[in-house]
C-alpha positions as CSV (number, residue, x, y, z in Angstrom):
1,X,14.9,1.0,11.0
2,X,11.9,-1.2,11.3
3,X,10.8,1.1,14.9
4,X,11.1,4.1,12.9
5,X,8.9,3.3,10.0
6,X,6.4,2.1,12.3
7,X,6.4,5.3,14.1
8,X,5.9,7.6,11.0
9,X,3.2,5.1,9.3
10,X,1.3,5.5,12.5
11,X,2.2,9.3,12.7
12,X,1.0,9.4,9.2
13,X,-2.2,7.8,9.8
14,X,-2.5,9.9,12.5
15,X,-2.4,13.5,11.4
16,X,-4.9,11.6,8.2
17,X,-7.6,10.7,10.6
18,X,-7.3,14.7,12.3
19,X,-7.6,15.5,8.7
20,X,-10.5,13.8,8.2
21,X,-11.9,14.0,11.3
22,X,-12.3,18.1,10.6
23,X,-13.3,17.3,7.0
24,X,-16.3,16.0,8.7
25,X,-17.4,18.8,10.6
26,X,-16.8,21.1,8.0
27,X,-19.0,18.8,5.4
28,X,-21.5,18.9,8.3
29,X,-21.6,22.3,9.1
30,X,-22.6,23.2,4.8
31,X,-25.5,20.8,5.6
32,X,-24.3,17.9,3.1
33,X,-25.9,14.6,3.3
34,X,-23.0,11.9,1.8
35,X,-19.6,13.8,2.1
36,X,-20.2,13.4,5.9
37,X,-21.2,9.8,5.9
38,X,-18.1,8.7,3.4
39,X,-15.4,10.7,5.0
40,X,-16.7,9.3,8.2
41,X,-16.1,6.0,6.3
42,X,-12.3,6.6,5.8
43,X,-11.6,8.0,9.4
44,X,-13.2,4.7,10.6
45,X,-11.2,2.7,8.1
46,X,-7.7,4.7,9.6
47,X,-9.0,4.2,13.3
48,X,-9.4,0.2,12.5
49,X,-5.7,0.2,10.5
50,X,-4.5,2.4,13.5
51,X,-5.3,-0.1,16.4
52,X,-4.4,-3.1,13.9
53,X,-7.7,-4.4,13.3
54,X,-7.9,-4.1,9.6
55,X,-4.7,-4.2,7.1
56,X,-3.7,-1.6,5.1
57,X,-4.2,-3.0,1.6
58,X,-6.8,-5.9,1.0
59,X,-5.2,-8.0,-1.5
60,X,-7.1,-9.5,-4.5
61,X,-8.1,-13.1,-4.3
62,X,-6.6,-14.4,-7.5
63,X,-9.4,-17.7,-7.4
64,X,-11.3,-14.8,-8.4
65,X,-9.9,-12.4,-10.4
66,X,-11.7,-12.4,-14.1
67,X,-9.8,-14.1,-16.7
């Protein structure tokens, strides 16, 4: 069960970074500035949660969260 949901979270991320990766050339190719630089962001964000390096959620550090 466990090998399974492992498989289609990294299949997932996967097919997001192919997403993204062609989000980028197209953002490129219309000559915008940002759009290429922040969706190059999140494709290196799935590449680092991909090979492990970075987790999936960052949790909130409740010493501190506002009260």
């Amino acid at each position: 069960m466990r090998q399974s949901f492992t498989t289609r979270r990294t299949d997932t991320l996967d097919y997001m970074q192919s997403m993204l990766g062609q989000l980028r050339t197209m953002a490129e190719s219309e000559r915008c500035d940002m759009l290429p630089y922040l969706i190059e962001m999140a494709y290196v964000e799935a590449s680092d949660i991909i090979r492990g390096e970075r987790p999936s959620r960052v949790q909130e550090n409740k010493r501190h969260r506002a009260s």
